[in-house]
Structure formats: C-alpha cells, structure tokens
C-alpha positions in Angstrom: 22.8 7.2 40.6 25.7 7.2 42.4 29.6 8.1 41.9 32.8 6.6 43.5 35.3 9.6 42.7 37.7 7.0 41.1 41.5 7.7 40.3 40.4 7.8 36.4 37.6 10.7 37.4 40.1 12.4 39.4 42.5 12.8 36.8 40.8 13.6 34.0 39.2 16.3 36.4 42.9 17.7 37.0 43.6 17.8 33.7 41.0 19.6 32.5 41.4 22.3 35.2 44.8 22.7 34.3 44.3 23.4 30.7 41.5 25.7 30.9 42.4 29.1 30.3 39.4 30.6 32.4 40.0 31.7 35.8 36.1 31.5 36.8 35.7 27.8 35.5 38.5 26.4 37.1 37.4 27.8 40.2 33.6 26.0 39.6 35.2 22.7 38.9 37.7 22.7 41.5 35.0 23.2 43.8 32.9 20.1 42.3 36.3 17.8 42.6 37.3 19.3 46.8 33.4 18.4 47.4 33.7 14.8 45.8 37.3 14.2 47.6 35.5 14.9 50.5 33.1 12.4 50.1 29.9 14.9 49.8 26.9 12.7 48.5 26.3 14.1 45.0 29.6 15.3 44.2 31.0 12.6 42.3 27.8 12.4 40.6 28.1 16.0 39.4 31.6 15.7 38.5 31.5 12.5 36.5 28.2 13.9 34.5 30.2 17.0 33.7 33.5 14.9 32.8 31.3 12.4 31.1 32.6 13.2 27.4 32.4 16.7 25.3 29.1 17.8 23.5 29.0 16.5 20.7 29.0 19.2 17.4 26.1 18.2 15.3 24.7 20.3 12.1 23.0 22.9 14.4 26.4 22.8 16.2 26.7 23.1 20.1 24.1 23.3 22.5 24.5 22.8 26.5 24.1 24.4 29.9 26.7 26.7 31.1 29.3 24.7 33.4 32.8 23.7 33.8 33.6 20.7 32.0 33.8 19.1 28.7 30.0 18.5 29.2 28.9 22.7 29.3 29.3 25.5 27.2 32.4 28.1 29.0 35.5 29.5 27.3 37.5 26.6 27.1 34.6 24.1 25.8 34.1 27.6 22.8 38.3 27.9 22.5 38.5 24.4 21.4 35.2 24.4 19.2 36.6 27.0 17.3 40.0 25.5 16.7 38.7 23.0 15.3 36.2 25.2 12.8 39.3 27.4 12.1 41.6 23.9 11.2 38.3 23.2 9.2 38.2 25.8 7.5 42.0 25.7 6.2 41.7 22.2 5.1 38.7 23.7 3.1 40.9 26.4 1.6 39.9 29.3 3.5 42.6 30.4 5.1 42.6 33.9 5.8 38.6 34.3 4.8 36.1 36.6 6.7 34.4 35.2 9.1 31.5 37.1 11.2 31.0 36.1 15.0 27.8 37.2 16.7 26.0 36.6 19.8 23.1 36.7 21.8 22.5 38.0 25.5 22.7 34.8 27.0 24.8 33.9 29.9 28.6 33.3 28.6 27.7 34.6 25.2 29.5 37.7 25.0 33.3 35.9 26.7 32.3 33.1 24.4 31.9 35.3 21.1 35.5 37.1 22.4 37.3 33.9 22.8 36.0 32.5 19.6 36.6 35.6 17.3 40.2 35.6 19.5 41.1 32.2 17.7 40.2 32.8 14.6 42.5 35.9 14.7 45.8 34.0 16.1 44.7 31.9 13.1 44.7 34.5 10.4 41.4 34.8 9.2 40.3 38.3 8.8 37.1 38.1 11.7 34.2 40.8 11.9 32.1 40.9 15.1 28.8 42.2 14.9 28.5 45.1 17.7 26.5 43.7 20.3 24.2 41.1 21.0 21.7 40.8 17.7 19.1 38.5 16.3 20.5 35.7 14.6 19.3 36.2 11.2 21.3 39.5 11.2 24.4 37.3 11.5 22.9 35.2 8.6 22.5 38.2 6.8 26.2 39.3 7.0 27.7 36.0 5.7 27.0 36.6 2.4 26.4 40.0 2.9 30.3 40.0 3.5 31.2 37.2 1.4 32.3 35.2 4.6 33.5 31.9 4.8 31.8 31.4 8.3 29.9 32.6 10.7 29.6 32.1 14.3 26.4 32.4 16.1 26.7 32.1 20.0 23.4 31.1 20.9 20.8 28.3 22.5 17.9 30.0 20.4 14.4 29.2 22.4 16.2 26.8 24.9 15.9 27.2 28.9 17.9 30.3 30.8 21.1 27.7 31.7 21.9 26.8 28.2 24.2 28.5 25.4 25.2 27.4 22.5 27.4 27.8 19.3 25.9 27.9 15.6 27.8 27.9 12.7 27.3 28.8 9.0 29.2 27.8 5.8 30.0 30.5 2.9 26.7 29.6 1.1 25.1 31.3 4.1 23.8 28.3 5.7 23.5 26.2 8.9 26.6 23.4 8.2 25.8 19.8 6.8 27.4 16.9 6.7 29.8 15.8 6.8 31.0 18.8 7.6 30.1 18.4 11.0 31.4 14.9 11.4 35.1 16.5 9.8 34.7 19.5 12.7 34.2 16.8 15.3 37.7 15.3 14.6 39.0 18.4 13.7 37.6 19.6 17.4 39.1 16.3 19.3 42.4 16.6 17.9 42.6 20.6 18.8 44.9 20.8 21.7 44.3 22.0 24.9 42.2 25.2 25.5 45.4 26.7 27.3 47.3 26.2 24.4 45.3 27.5 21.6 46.5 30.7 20.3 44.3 33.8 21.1 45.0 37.4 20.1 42.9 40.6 19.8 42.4 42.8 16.8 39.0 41.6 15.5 37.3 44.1 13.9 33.8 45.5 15.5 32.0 46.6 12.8 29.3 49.8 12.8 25.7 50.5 12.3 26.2 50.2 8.4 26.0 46.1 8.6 22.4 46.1 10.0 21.3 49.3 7.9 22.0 47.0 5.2 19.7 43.9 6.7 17.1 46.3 7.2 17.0 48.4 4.0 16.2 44.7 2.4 14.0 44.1 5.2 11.8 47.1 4.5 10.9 45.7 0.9 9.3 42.2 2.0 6.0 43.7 2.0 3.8 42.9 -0.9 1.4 46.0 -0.9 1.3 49.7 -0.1 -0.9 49.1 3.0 0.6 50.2 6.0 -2.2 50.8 8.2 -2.5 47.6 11.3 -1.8 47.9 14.7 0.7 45.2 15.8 1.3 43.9 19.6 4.9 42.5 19.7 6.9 40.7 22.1 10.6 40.0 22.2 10.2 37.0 25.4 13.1 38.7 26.7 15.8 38.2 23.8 17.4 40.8 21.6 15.1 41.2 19.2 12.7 44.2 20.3 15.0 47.0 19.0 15.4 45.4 16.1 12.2 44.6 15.1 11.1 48.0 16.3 13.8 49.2 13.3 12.7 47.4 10.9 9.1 48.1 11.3 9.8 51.9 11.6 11.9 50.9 8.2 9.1 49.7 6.5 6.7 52.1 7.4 4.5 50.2 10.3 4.2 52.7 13.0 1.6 50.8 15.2 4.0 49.0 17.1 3.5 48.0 20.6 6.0 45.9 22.6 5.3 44.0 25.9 7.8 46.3 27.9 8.3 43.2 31.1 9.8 41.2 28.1 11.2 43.9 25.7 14.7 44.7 27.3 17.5 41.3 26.9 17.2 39.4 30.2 19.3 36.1 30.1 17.0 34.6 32.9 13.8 34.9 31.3 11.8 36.0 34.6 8.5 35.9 33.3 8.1 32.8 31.1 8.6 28.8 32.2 10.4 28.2 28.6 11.6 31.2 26.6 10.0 29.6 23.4 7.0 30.7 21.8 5.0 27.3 21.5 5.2 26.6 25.1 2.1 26.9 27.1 2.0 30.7 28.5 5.0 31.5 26.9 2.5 34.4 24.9 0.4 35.4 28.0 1.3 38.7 28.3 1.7 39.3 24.4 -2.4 38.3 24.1 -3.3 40.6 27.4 -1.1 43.4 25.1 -3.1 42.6 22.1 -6.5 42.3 23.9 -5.5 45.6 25.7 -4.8 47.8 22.8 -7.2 46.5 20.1 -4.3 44.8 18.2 -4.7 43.1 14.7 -1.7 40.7 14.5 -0.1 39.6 17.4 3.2 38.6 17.4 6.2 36.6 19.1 10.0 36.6 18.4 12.1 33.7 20.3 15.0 35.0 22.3 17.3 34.9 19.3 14.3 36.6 17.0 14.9 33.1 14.2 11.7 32.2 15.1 8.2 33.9 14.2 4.7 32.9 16.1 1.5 34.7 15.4 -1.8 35.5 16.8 -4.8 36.4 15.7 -8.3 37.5 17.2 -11.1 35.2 16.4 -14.3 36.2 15.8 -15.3 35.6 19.4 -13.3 38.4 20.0 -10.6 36.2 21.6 -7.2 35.7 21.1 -4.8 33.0 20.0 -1.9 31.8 18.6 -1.7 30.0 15.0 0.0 26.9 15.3 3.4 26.9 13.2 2.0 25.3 10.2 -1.0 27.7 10.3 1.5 30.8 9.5 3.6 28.5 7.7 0.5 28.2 5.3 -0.7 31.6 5.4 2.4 32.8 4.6 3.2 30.3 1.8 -0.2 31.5 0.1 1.1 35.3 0.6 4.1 35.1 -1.7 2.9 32.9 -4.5 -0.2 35.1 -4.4 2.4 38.1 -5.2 6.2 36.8 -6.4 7.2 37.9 -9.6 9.5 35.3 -10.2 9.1 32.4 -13.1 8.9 29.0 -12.0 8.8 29.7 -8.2 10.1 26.6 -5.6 8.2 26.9 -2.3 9.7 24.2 0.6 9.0 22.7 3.8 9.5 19.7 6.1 8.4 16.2 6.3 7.0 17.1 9.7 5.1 20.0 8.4 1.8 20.2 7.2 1.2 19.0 3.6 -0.8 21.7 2.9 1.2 23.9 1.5 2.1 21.6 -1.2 -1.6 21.7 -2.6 -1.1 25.9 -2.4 1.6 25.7 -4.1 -0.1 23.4 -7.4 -2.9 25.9 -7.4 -0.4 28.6 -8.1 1.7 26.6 -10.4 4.5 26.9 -8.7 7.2 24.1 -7.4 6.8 22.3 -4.0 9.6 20.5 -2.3 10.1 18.3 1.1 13.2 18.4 3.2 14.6 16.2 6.1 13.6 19.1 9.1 15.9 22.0 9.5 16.9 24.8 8.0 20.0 23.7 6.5 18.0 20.9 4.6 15.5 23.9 3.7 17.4 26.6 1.9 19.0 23.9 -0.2 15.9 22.8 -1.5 16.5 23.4 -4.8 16.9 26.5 -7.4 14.2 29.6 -7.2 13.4 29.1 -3.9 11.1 32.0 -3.1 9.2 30.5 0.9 10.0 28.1 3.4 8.9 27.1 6.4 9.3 24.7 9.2 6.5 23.9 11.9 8.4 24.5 14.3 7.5 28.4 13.7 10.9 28.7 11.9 10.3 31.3 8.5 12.1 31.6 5.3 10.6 35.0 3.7 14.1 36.2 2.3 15.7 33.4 1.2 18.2 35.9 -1.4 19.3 37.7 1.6 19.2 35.2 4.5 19.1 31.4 3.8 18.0 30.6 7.2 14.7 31.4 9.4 14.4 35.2 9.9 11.8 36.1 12.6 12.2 39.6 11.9 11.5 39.6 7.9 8.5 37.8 8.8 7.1 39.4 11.2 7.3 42.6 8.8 5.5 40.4 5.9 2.8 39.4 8.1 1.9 43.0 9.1 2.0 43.7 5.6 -0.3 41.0 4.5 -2.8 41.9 7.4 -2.5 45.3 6.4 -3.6 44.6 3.0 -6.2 42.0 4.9 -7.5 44.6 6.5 -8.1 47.4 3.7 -10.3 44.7 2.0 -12.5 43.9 4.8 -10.8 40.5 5.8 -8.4 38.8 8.3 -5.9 36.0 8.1 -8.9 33.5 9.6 -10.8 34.2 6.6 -7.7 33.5 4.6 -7.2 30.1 6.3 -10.9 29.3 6.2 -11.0 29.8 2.0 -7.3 27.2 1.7 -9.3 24.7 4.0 -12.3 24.7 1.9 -10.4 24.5 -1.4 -7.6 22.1 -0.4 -9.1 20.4 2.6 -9.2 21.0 6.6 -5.5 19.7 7.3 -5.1 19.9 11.0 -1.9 19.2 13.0 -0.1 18.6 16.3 2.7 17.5 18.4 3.3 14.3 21.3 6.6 15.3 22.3 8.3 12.9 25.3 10.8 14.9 27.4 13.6 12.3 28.6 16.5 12.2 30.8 18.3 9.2 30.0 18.6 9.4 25.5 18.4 5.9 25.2 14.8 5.9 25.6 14.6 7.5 22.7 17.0 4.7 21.0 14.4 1.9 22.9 11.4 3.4 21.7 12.4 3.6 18.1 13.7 0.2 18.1 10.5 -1.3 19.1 8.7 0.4 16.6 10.9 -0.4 14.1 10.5 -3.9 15.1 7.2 -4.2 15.5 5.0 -1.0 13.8 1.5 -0.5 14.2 -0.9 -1.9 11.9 -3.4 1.0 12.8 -3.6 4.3 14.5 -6.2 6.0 15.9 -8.7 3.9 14.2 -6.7 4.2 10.5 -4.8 1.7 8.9 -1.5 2.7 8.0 1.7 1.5 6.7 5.2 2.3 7.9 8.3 3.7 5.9 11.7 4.0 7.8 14.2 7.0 6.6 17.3 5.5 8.0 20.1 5.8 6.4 19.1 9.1 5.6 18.0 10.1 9.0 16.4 8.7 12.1 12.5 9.0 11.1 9.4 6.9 11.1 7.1 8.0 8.9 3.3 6.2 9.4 0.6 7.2 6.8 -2.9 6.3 6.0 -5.8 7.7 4.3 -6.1 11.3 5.4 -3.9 10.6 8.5 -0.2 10.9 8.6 2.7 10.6 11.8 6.3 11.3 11.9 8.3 10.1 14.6 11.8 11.4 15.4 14.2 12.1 17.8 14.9 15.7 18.7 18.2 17.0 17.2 18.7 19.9 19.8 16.1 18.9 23.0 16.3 15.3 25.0 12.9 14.6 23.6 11.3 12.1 21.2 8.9 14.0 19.2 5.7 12.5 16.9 3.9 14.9 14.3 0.6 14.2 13.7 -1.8 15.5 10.7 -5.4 14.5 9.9 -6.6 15.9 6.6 -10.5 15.9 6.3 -12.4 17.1 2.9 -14.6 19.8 2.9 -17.8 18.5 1.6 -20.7 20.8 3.2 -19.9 23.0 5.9 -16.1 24.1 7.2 -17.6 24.1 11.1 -18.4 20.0 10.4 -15.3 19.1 8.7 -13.2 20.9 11.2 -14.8 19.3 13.9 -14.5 15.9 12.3 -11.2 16.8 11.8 -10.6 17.7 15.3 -11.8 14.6 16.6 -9.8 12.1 14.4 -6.6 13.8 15.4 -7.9 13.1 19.4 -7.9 9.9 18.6 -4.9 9.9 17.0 -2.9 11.9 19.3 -4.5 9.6 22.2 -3.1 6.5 20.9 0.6 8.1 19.6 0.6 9.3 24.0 -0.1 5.3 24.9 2.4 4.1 22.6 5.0 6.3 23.9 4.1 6.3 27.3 
C-alpha cells in the first residue's frame, strides 16, 4: 500500500498531537508526520494506519499495540477510554462508587493504570489501585470483594510483547456486555480531548490485606486433604509466579517448582514466540522442568495468570499438554464429583467440547451453553458451581471471582492430582474412564491469521451463501447464530464445527469435534476418532485456504 500524506492526514495528525497530554507520544508521532512531509517511503503509510480511526471498545474492551495515535494503546488513547467509562458510569447512577484499577507488567501498563485511576478521581469516584502489577483474577476478586462499581484491568492477557490493553468489569463482577459497550463507545467519542480531561492524584493504593483475602478463599478450593504432588509451574514471563507461589504455600502444596528464565515479569517475553500457552513451544521449558524433577502435574499460567493449561506425563514416560477441553473436562468431573451444593449448574461454550454436558447428566446436575467468553459464562444461570472455556480459560470460584482464574485452578488441579495420586491413579486414567462411559470426544482448532479483517467478513459470507453439504466425509447441516452473534455452527452425526471470527485476534477461527462411541477397546476408538477429525480438519484448512 501506499500513502499520499494529504492535507486531511496532516491535520488530523496535528490535532491529535496537540491534544495529547503525553510528552513521549507526541514526540513518536511527530516523528512519523516530519518523515511523511519529507516524503520517506512508508511514512504516510504508517501515519494514516495509526490515524486510521480509534480502537474500537468491544465487551473484552481494548486491545492494540502500543503507539501514538488513535489506532494504539498510550495515555491519551487510556485518558479518553476512561472518560467515557466514568460518564458511563454516572448515567448508570454510580457516581462516586468504588472502582479498582489494576494492571499487568506490560509495556505502558503501569502510566496507563495512573492516568486511568487519575480520571476517575477528577470525576469523583472513590478509586482503589491494586499495589503493583497482579494477576487479573485478583482484580476480579476485588470488585465484589469491595463492592465496586468497576474495575479496570490494564492488560493484553496472552497477546504478543507490543500489545496492551484495557479490561473492564461491571458491579456484578463481570467482563461488560452489551450494550454496555456499545453506550461506552459513544460515551468514549464524545469525551473531549485527552488534554482536556480532568486528572488529579489521590487514588488510594491499597495494602497486602486485598490479596490475603483472594488467597485465604483460594486455599479452600481443594476437595481433599491430600497435599502430597510435586508440581512444575511456569509463569511465561507474566506476574503470576509470586502469586501462585502464595497461594500454593496457602493451601498447603509445598512441591512447587517454577521455570526461573520465565518466573520474574518480563514485558518482552524473551524466551517464547507467543506468550500464550497453546502456542507451539510456548511450554518447552515448563515440560524440560517437569521431565527434570519428576513432576506430577505440569502447569502454565498466561502472562496475566486468567488462563490455566496443564500437562501431564503419559505412560510412555513423556510429557504433554491437555488440550483446553481436556482440563476443562477433567475439571468439570472434579467438582460435581465433590460440591455440596443442591441442584448444581456447570457451563461452557458452543466451541467447547460437548462433553462435559454428558458429565454433568451422570451427576444430575444442570448443564448450560453460552455464546464464547466469560462474560456469557458466569451469567449462565443460578448455582453455578464450574465453567470453562476451551480456550484454557477456568471458572473454579465462581462465588468469589466470576471470571477465569488461572491461579484457583491451578490450586484445584494439584489438589485433585494429589488425591489421584494417594489412590494409585492420574488424570489420564481419569480421562480414559469419561471417554469410555460417555464416548471418545476429541477436539481441535483451524485458526486463519489475517491482515486485512475483511477476509474474515468474505469468508463468512460465502459460507453463508453457499454451506457445505458435507465435511470430512459427514453430512451435516448448517445453523447461523446471527443476530445473536457472528457463528456458523455445522453438525452431523458424531461430527460438529463452529466457525467464528476472533473477538480479540485478526483471525477466523473453526472448532472442530468428532465424537466416536466406545464399543470394544479405548486405543480403537480413539484412533478412529483421531482419523475422522484428520479428515475433518483437512477439509475445514481447504475451505479456508
């Protein structure tokens, strides 16, 4: 592509220079718009993508790289955001409310978390800023720990090193819904400029006593007395480590080992492509840990510690990492196996496996399925006790944190393959005895990375317009979620593919599941399994190739 700097460009640049209030991004732009004047191939380029509109605040609120512009995440792009939230939250009538502001240890997130808990105090609510960078499930915790009205999460979760983003929750404790995003949008665009929003100090920091509290709850998730497992942990270079370290310590789980290249916050993630536990060897060093030291449970945190992955030896004596449903399963099985509560509501997603829905009518016990994400999730419905998305996000606390809390389930997994372990078994052999009773459901991901979205928009469209008749050898019939949301849904017998765009990555992602009976031996019917869902996922890459 290329740019003519036109007068329009030019101006709009200006402008925005002029009203942001931080010294360091005015510089950056005003470097981008001398190297355009001057005719520098590229230049324009880079200016106009940066001018080319503001990120838009969806229901997992902002995510982008840090830049100057309208088009990044930097203090005036945060000061704005936020006057909008706090205008938001007046209409709402909260004015004057608690609201928490945390952060991670991205780049920008600790001036971003200042300038946003800044506003909110020129605006008169009473703000509460956790001390220091923390997991995000710890700033989950302390929205209704507090009886907030907000909170304010500055974070880009398991996105790459140039990103940060903004995450906000409602009183109930949750990610936002609509419409309140759409009403934060306009309340966001008719903010003025970032240079003229009010900003003042006086926030209050609070102590040590706010995650006590998260982890004297955390310390009770585990359903036995069994506390004898050793446990290789990795935090992939977020904040998690010392946390999870705590909470462990907390519950009485004193086998810990951390992989110490990753352990310590690093905002450029020097040892990993992608900073996200499902990418390929994202967990390298976390297996050579657990190999090293004779581990029984492996385990990974994402930078902001929402997310959860495990990994388990085989009985090869290798390791690897359960696949999102896998845990989400697993888990699942764990609580109704041991809650005490009457009439128990389990939940996941329509991209998740299905299996947890036939757990879940072998215990009696309620099964729901949400539009994906965790604010669909935790408003599932009344007695929710589990949730999970396959995307390795874990509900395990859902009456202390109504979002995905890496850290509370990393503690119930050690405590489960504790208890495993005291009785002679593993989580394999757990997995093995739900496949042979419910079926071999097996699952996977076709994701297509893009650069220009309105592939995405193309490649729905011509499914919608013309849908297979078959896939992977299997007829199936097609259902279309819109208005609701954006999803394809293709099913079959035993064979089942969701298609969707991404909400927080330029990808379009299809999940695929195959579910086989188990009608003589679990090594057959896995294999049988495996080799429908080739076929499956070979014909979902041609389609979207």
């Amino acid at each position: 592509m290329t740019t003519s700097l036109t007068p329009d460009l030019r101006d709009r640049a200006f402008r925005w220079i002029a009203d942001d209030p931080d010294d360091d991004s005015r510089v950056e732009l005003q470097n981008i718009l001398a190297r355009a004047m001057g005719g520098e191939t590229g230049a324009a380029d880079e200016l106009a993508d940066r001018m080319s509109g503001p990120l838009e605040f969806g229901t997992a609120g902002l995510r982008g790289p840090v830049r100057a512009g309208p088009q990044g995440m930097n203090v005036a792009v945060v000061t704005r955001t936020t006057a909008g939230v706090a205008a938001w939250l007046r209409a709402g009538g909260h004015a004057g409310g608690v609201v928490v502001v945390g952060r991670d240890a991205r780049h920008g997130s600790e001036a971003f978390a200042k300038a946003a808990a800044e506003v909110l105090t020129a605006d008169g609510f009473a703000v509460k800023v956790l001390p220091g960078p923390l997991p995000t499930p710890v700033l989950a915790f302390a929205v209704l720990e507090l009886g907030a009205v907000a909170g304010i999460q500055i974070t880009a979760s398991h996105n790459p090193p140039a990103d940060n983003g903004y995450k906000l929750y409602d009183a109930t404790g949750g990610q936002i819904v609509p419409p309140s995003d759409g009403q934060i949008e306009q309340a966001i665009e008719a903010a003025p400029p970032a240079i003229s929003v009010p900003r003042a100090p006086g926030a209050e920091v609070l102590g040590d006593e706010l995650l006590d509290a998260y982890l004297v709850k955390v310390a009770l998730l585990p359903r036995g007395p069994e506390r004898e497992v050793k446990v290789a942990a990795t935090a992939l270079h977020g904040v998690g480590a010392e946390t999870l370290r705590a909470a462990f310590a907390r519950a009485g789980f004193a086998d810990l080992h951390v992989v110490a290249e990753q352990a310590a916050p690093d905002p450029d993630f020097p040892t990993v492509a992608f900073p996200n536990p499902e990418e390929p060897g994202a967990t390298d060093l976390l297996l050579a840990l657990a190999s090293e030291v004779d581990a029984e449970l492996a385990i990974a945190l994402d930078p902001d510690a929402d997310r959860c992955a495990l990994g388990v030896r085989e009985r090869d004596g290798s390791w690897r990492m359960l696949r999102g449903d896998e845990t989400g399963v697993l888990l699942g099985w764990h609580v109704l196996s041991t809650v005490d509560d009457v009439d128990p509501l389990v939940a996941t997603t329509i991209v998740s496996s299905s299996m947890l829905g036939e757990v879940a009518k072998e215990f009696g016990a309620r099964y729901a399925e949400t539009l994906t994400g965790f604010k669909w999730l935790v408003r599932a419905g009344d007695g929710l006790v589990f949730a999970y998305e396959e995307a390795l996000g874990l509900c395990v606390n859902p009456g202390f944190v109504r979002d995905k809390d890496g850290i509370s389930a990393a503690v119930l997994a050690a405590g489960l393959t504790a208890s495993l372990r005291a009785a002679g078994r593993g989580p394999l052999d757990v997995l093995d005895e739900l496949a042979v009773r419910h079926g071999v459901h097996v699952t996977d991901q076709v994701s297509l990375r893009v650069t220009d979205l309105s592939v995405r928009e193309k490649l729905m469209a011509g499914l919608r317009a013309a849908p297979p008749a078959a896939l992977g050898g299997t007829d199936v019939t097609m259902e279309d979620l819109l208005p609701d949301a954006d999803v394809l849904r293709l099913t079959g017998e035993g064979v089942r593919v969701v298609i969707r765009p991404s909400g927080t990555e330029p990808k379009l992602k299809a999940y695929l599941q195959v579910k086989q009976a188990v009608t003589g031996d679990l090594a057959e019917a896995r294999a049988a399994a495996d080799a429908r869902l080739a076929a499956l996922r070979a014909d979902i890459e041609s389609r979207l190739a």
